[in-house]
DORO-258110 format. One record per residue: residue in one letter; y, z, x of N, C-alpha, C, O, CB in turn. Coordinates in Angstrom, 3 decimals, decimal comma, m for minus. Last residue first. Glycine has a CB too. Layout:
+------+----------+----------+----------+----------+----------+----------+----------+----------+----------+----------+----------+----------+----------+----------+----------+
| code |       nY |       nZ |       nX |      caY |      caZ |      caX |       cY |       cZ |       cX |       oY |       oZ |       oX |      cbY |      cbZ |      cbX |
+------+----------+----------+----------+----------+----------+----------+----------+----------+----------+----------+----------+----------+----------+----------+----------+
|    A |        Y |        Z |        X |        Y |        Z |        X |        Y |        Z |        X |        Y |        Z |        X |        Y |        Z |        X |
...
+------+----------+----------+----------+----------+----------+----------+----------+----------+----------+----------+----------+----------+----------+----------+----------+
This chain:
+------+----------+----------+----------+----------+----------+----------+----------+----------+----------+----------+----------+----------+----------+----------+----------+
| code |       nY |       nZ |       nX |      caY |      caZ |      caX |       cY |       cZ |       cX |       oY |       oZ |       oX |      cbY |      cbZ |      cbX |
+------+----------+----------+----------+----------+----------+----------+----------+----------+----------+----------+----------+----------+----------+----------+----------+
|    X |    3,753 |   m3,366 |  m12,746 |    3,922 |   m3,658 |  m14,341 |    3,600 |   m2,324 |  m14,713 |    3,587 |   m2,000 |  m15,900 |    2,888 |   m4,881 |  m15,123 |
|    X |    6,912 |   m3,540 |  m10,158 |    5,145 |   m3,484 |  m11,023 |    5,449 |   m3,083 |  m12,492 |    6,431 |   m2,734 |  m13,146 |    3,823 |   m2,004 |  m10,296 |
|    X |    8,815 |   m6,337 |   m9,544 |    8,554 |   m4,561 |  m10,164 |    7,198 |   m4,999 |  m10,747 |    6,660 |   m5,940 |  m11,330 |    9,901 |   m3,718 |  m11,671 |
|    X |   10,796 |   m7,767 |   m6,754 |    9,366 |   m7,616 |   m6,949 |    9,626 |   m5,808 |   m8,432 |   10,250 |   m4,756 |   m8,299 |    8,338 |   m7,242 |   m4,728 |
|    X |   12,537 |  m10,115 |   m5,866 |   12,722 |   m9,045 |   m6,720 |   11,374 |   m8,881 |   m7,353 |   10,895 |   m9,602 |   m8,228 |   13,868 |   m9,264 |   m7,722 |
|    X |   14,497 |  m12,066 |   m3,307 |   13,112 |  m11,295 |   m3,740 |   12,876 |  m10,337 |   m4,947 |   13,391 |   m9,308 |   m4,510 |   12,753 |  m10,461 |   m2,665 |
|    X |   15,228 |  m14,894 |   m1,840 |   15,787 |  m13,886 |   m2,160 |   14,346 |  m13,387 |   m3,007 |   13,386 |  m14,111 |   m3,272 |   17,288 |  m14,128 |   m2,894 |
|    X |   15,305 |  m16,216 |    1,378 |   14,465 |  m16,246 |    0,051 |   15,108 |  m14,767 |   m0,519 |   15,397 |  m13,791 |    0,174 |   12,486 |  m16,285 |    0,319 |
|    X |   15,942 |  m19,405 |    4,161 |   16,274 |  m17,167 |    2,669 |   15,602 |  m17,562 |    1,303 |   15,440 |  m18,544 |    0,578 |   18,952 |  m16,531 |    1,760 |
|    X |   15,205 |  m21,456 |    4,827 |   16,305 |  m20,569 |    4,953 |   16,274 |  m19,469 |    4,529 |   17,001 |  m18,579 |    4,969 |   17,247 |  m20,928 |    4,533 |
|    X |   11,319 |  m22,306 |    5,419 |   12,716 |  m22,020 |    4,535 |   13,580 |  m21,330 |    5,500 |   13,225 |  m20,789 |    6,547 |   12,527 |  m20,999 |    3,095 |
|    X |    9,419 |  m22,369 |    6,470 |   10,174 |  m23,328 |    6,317 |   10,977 |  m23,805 |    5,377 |   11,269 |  m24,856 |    4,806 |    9,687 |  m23,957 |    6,499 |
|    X |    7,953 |  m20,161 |    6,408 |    8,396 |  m20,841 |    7,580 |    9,145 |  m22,009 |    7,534 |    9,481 |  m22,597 |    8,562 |    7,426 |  m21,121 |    8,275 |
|    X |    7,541 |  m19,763 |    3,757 |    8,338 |  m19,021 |    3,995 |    8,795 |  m19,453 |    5,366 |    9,967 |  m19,194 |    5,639 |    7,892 |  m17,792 |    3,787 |
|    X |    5,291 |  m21,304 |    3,685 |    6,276 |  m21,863 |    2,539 |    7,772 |  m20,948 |    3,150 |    8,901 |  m21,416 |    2,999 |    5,615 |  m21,325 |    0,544 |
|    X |    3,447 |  m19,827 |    4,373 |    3,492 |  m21,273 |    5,229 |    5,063 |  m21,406 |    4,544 |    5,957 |  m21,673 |    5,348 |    2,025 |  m22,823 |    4,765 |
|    X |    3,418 |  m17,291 |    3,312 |    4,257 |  m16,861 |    4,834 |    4,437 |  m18,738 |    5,084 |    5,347 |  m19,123 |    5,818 |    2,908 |  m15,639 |    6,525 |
|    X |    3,454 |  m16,043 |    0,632 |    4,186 |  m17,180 |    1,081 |    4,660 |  m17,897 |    2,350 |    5,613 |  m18,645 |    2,567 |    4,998 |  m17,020 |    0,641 |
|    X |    2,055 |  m13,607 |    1,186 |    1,421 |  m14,931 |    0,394 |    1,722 |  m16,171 |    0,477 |    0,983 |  m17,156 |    0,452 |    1,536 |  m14,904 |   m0,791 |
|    X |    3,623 |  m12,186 |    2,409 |    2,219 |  m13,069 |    3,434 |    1,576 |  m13,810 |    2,436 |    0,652 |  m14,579 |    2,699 |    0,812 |  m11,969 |    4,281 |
|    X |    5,685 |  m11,724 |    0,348 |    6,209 |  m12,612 |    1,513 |    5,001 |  m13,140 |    2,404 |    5,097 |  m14,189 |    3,041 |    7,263 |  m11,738 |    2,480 |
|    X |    4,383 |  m10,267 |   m1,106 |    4,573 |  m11,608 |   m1,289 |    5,115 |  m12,565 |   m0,523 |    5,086 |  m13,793 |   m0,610 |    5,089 |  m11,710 |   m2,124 |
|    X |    3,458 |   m7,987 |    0,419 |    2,830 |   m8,915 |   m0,172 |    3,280 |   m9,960 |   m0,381 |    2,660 |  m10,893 |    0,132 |    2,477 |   m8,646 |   m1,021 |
|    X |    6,416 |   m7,527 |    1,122 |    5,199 |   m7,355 |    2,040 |    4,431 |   m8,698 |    1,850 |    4,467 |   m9,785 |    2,426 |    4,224 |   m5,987 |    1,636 |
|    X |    7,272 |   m6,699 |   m1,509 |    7,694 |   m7,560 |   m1,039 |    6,838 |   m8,220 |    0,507 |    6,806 |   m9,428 |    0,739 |    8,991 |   m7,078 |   m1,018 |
|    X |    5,478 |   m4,423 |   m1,446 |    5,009 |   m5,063 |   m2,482 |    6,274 |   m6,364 |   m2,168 |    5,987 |   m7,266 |   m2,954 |    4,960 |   m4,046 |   m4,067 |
|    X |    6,458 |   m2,562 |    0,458 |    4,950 |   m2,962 |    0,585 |    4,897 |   m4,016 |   m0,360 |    3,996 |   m4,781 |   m0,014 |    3,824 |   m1,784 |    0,255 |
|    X |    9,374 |   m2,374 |   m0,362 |    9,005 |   m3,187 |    0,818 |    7,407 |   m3,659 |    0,933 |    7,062 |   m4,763 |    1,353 |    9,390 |   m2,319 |    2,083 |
|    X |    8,894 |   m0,423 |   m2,731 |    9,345 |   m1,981 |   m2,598 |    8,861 |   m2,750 |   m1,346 |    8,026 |   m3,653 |   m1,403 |   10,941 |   m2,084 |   m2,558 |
|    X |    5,240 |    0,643 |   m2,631 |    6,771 |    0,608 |   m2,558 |    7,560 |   m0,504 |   m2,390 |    7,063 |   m1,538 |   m1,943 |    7,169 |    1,306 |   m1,631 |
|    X |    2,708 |    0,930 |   m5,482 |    3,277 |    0,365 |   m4,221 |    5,021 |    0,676 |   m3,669 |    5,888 |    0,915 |   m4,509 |    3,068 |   m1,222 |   m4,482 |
|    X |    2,440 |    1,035 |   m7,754 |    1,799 |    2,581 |   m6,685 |    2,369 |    2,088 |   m5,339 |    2,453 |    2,767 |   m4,315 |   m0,392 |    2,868 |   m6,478 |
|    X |    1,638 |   m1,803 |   m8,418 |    1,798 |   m0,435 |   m9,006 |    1,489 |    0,454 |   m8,058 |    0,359 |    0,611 |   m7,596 |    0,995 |   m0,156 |  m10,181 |
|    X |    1,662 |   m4,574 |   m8,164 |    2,780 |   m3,614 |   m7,442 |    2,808 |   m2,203 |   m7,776 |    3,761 |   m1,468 |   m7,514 |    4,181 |   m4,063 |   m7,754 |
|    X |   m0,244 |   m5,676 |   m9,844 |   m0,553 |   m5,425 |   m8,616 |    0,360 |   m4,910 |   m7,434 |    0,075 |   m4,814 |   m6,240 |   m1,026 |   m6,427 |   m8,332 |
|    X |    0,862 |   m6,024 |  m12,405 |    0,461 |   m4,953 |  m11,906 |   m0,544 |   m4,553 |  m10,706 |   m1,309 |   m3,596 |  m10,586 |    0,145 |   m4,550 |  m12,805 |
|    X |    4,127 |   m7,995 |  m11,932 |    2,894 |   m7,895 |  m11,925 |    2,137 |   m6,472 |  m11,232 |    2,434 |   m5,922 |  m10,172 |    2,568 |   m9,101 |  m11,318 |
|    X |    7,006 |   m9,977 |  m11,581 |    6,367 |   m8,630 |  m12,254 |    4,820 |   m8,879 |  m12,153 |    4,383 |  m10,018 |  m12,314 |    6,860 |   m8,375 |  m14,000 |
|    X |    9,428 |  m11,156 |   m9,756 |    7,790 |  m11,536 |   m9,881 |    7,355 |   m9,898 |  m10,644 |    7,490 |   m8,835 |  m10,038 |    6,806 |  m11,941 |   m7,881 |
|    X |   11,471 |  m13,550 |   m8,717 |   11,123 |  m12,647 |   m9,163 |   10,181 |  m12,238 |  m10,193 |   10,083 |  m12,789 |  m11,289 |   11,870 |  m12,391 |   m9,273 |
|    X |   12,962 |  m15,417 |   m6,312 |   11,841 |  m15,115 |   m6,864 |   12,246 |  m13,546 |   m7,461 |   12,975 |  m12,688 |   m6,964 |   10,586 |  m15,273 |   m5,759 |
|    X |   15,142 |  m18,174 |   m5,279 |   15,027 |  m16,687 |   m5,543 |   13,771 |  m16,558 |   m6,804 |   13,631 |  m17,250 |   m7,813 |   16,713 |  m16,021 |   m6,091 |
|    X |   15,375 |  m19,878 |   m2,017 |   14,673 |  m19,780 |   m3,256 |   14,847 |  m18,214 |   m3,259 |   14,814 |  m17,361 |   m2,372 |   13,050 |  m20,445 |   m3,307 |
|    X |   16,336 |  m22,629 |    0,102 |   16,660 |  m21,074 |   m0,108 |   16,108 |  m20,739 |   m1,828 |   16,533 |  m21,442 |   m2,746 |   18,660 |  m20,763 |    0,139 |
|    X |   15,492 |  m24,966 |    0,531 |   15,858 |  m24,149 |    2,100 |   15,977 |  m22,667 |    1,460 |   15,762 |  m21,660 |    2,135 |   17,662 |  m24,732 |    3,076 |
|    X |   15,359 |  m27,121 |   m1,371 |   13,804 |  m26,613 |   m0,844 |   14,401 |  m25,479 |    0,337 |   13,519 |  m25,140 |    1,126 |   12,598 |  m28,191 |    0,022 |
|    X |   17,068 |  m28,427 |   m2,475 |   16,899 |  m29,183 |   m1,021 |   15,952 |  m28,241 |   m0,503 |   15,620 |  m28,354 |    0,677 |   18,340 |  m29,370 |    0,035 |
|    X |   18,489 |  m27,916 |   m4,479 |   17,579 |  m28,808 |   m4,962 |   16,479 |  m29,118 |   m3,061 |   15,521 |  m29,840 |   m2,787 |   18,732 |  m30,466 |   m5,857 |
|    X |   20,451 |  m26,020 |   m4,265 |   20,678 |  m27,174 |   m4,993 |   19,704 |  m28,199 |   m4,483 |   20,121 |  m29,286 |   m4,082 |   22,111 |  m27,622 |   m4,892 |
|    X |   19,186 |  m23,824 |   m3,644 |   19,290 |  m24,773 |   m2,241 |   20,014 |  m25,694 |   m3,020 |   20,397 |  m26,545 |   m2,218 |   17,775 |  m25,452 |   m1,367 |
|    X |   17,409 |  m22,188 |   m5,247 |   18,968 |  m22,284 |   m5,323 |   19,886 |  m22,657 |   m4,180 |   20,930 |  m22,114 |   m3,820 |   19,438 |  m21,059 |   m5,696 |
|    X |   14,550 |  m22,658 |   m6,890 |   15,542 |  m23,526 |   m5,605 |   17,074 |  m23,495 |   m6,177 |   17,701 |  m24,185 |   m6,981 |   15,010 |  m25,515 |   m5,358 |
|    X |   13,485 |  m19,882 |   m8,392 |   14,058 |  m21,336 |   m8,650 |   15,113 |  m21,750 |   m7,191 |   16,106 |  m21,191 |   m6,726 |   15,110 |  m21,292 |  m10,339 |
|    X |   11,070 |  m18,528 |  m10,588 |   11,136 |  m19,441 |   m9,350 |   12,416 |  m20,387 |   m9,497 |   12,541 |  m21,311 |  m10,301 |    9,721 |  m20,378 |   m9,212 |
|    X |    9,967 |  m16,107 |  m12,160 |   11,005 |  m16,645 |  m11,812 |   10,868 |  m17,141 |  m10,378 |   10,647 |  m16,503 |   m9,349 |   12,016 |  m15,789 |  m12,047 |
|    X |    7,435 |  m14,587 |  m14,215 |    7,595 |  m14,866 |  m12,781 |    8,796 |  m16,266 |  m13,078 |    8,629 |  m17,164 |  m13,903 |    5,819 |  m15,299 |  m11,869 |
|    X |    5,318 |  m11,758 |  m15,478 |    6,649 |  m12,352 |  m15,834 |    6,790 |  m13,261 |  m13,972 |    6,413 |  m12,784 |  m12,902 |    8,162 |  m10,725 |  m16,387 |
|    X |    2,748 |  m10,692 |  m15,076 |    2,923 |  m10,888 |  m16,702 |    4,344 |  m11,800 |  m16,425 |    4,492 |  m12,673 |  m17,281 |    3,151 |   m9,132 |  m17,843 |
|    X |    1,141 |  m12,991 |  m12,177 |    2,263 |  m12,092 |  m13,045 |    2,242 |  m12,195 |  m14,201 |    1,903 |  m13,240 |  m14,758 |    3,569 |  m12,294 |  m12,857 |
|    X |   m1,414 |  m12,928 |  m10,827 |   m1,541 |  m12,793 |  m12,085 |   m0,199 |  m12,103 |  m12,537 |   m0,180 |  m11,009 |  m13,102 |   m2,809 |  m12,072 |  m12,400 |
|    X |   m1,576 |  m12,882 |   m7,863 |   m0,948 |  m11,633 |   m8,276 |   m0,863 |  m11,415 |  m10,517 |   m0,519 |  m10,477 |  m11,237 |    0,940 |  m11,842 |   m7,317 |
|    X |   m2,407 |  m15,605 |   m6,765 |   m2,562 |  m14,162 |   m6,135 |   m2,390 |  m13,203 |   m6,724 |   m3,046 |  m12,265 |   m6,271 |   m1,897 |  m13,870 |   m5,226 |
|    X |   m1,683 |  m17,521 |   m8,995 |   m3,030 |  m16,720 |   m8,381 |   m3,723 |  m16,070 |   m7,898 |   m4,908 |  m15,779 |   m8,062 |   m3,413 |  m16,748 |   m8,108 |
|    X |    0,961 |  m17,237 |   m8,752 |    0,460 |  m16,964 |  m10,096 |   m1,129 |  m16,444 |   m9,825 |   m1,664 |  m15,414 |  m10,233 |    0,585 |  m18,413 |  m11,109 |
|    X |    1,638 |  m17,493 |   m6,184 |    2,136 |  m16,824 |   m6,469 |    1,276 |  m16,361 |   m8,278 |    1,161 |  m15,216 |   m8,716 |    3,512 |  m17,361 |   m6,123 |
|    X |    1,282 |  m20,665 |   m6,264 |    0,301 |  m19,226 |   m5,263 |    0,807 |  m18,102 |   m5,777 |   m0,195 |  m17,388 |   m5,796 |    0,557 |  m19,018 |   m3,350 |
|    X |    2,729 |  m21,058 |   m8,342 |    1,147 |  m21,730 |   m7,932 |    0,060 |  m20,473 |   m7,326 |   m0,974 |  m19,851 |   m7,569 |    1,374 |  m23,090 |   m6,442 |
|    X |    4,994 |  m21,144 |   m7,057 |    4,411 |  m20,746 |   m8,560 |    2,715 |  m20,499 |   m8,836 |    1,943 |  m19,793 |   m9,485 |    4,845 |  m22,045 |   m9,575 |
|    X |    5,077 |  m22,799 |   m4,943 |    5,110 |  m20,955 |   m4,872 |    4,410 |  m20,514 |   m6,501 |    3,524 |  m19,716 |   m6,806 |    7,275 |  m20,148 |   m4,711 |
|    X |    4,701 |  m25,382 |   m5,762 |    3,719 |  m24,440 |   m5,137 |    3,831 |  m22,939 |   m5,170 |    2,951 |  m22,101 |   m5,365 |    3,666 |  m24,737 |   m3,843 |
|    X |    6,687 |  m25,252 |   m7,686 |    5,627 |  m25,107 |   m8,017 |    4,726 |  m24,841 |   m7,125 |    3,831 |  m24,071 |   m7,474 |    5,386 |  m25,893 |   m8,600 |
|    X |    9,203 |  m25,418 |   m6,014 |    9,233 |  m24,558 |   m7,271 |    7,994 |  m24,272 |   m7,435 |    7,768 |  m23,062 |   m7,397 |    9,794 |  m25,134 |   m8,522 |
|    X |    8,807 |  m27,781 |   m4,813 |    8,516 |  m26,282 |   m3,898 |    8,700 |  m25,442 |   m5,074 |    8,038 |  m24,419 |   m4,896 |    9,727 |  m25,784 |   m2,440 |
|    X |    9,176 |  m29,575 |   m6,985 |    7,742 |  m29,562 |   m6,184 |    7,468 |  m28,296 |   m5,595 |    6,390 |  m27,705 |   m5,674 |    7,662 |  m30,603 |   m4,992 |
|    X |   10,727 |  m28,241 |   m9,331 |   11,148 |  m29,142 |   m8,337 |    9,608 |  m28,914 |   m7,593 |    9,027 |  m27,859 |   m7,845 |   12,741 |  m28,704 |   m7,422 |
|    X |   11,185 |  m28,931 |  m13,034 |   10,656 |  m27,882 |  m11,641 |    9,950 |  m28,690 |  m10,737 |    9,034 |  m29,486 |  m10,943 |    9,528 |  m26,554 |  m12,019 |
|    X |   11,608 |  m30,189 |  m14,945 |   12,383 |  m29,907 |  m14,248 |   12,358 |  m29,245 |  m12,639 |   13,093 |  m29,144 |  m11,656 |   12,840 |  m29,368 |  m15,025 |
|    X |    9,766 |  m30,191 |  m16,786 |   10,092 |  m31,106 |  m16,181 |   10,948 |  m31,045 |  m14,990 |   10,900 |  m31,916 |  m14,122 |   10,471 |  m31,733 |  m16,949 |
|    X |    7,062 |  m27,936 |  m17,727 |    8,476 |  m27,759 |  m17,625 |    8,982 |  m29,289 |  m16,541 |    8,413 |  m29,331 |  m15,450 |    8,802 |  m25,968 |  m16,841 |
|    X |    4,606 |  m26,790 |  m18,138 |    4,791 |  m28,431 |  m18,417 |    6,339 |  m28,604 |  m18,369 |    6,811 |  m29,508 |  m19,058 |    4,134 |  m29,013 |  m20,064 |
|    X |    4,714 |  m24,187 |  m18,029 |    4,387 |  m25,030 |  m17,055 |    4,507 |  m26,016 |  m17,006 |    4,567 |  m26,532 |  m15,890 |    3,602 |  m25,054 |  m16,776 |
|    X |    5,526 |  m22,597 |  m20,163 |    6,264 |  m23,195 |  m19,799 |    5,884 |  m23,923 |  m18,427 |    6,834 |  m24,246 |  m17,713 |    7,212 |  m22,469 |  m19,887 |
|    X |    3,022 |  m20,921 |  m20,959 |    3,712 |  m21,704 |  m22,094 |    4,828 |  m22,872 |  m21,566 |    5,066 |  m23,868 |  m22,249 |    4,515 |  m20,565 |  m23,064 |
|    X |    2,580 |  m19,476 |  m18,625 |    1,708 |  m20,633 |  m18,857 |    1,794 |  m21,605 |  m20,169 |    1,102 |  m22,582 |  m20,454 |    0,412 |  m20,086 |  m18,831 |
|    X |    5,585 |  m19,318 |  m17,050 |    4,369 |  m18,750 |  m17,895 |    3,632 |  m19,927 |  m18,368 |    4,036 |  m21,086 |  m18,463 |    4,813 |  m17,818 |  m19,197 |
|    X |    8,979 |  m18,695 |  m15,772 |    7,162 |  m19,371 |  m15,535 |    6,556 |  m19,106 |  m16,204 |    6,869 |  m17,921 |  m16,325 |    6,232 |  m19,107 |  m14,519 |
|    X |   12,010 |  m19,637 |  m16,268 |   11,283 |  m18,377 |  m16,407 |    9,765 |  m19,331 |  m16,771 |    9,529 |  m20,212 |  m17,597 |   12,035 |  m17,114 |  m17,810 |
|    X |   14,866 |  m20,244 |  m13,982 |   13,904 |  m20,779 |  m14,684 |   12,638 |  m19,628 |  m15,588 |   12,716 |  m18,517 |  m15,064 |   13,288 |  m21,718 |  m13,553 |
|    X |   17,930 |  m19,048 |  m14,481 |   16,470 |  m19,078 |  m13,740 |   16,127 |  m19,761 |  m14,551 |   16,674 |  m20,022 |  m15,622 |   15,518 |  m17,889 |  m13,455 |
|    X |   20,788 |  m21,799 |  m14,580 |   20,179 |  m20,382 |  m15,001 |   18,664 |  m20,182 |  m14,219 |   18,263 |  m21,050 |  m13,444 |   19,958 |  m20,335 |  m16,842 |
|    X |   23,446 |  m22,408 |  m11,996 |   22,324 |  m22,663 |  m13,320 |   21,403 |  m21,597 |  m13,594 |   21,288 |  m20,605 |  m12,874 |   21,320 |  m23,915 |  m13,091 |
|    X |   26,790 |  m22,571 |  m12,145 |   25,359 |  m21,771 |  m12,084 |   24,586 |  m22,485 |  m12,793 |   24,800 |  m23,061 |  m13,860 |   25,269 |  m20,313 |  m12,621 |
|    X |   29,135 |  m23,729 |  m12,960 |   28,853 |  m24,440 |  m11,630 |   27,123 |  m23,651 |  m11,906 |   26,215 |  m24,475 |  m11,802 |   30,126 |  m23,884 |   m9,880 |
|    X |   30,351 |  m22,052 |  m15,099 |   29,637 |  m23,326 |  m15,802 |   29,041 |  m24,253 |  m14,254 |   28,551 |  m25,369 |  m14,425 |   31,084 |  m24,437 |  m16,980 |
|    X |   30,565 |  m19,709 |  m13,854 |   29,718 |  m19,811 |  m14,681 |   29,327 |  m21,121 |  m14,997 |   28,141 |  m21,402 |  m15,170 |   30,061 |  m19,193 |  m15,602 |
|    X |   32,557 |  m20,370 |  m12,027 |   31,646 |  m20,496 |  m11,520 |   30,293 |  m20,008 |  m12,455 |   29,173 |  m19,923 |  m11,952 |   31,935 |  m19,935 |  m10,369 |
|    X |   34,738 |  m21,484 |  m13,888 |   34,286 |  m22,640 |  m12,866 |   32,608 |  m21,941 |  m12,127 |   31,690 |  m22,685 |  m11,780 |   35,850 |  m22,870 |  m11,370 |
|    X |   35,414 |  m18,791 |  m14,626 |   34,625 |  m19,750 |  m15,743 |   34,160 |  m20,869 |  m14,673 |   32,950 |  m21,088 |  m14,728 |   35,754 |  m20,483 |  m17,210 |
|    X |   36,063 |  m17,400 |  m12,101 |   35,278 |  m17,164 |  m13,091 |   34,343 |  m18,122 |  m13,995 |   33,119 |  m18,219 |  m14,085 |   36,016 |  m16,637 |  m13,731 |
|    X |   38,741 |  m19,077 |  m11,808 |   37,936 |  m18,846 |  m11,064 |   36,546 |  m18,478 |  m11,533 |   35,733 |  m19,380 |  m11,332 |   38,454 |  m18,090 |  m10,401 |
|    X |   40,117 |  m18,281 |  m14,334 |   39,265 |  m19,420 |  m13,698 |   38,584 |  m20,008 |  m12,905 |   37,960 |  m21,064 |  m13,012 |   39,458 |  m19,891 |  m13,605 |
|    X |   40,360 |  m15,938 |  m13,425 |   39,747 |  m15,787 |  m14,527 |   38,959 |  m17,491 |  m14,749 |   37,830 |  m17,810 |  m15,123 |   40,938 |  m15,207 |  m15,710 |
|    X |   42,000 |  m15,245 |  m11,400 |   40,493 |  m14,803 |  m11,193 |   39,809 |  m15,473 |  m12,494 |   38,578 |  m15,484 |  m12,488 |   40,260 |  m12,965 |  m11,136 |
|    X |   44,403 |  m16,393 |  m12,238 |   43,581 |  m17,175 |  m11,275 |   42,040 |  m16,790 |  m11,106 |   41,113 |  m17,546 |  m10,814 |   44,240 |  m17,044 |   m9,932 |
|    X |   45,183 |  m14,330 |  m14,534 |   44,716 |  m15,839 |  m14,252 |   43,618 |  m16,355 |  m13,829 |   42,533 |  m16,669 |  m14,318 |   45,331 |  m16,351 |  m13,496 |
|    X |   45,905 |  m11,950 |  m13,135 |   44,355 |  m12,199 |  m13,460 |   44,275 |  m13,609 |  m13,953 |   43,179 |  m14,138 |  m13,767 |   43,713 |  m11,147 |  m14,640 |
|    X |   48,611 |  m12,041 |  m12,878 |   47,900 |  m12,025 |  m12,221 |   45,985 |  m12,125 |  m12,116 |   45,190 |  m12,320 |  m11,196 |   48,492 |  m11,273 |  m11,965 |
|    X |   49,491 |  m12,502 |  m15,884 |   49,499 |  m13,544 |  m14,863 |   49,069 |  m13,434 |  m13,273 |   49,123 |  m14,396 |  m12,507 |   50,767 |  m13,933 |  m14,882 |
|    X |   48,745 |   m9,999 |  m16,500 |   48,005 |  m11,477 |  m17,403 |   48,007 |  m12,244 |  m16,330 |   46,993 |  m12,677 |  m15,782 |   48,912 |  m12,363 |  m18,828 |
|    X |   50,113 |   m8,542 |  m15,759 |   48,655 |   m8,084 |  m15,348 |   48,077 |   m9,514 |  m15,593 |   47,139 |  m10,029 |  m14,986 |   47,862 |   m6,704 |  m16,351 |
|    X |   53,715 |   m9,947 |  m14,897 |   52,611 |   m9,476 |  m15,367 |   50,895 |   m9,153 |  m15,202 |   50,447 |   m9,753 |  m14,225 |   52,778 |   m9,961 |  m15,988 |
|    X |   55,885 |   m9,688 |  m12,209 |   54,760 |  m10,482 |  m12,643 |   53,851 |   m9,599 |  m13,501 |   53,270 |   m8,636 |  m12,999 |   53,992 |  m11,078 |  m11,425 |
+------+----------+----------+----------+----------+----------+----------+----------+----------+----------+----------+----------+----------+----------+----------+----------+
């Protein structure tokens, strides 16, 4: 059996799960009027924009739509000097109501 015909299967495998993804969303005050963004999308956005003034912030329900598991990622120079965990810290007691009633949250905090 050839290399070809063994990488096949990975390879469609592959494309099925690029075109199954959806992309982040990316927040800013140019893109708030965004239609798409699901209610729990926006509270975190919300608190998350007021607590911490990000220059950059990614919200997006990757629950397929059902509010249980969200990945954030949040730049802002209120992580400066901080360590990861202190500055995930933070955002996790910003989010602690929103965070009780979720599944997983995935996290990616860098100061500015």
């Amino acid at each position: 059996m050839s290399s070809i015909q063994l990488l096949r299967p990975l390879l469609r495998t592959t494309r099925r799960l690029q075109q199954s993804s959806t992309a982040l969303r990316w927040h800013s005050s140019a893109a708030s009027g965004e239609a798409s963004v699901t209610e729990g999308e926006q509270n975190i956005i919300n608190k998350l924009t007021q607590r911490f003034n990000p220059s950059k912030l990614q919200v997006q329900d990757v629950s397929g739509g059902c509010g249980t598991f969200y990945a954030i990622a949040i730049t802002s120079s209120e992580f400066k000097g901080l360590t990861t965990l202190k500055q995930h810290r933070l955002v996790t007691t910003e989010l602690k109501q929103e965070v009780a009633n979720i599944h997983g949250l995935q996290l990616k905090t860098v100061p500015e």
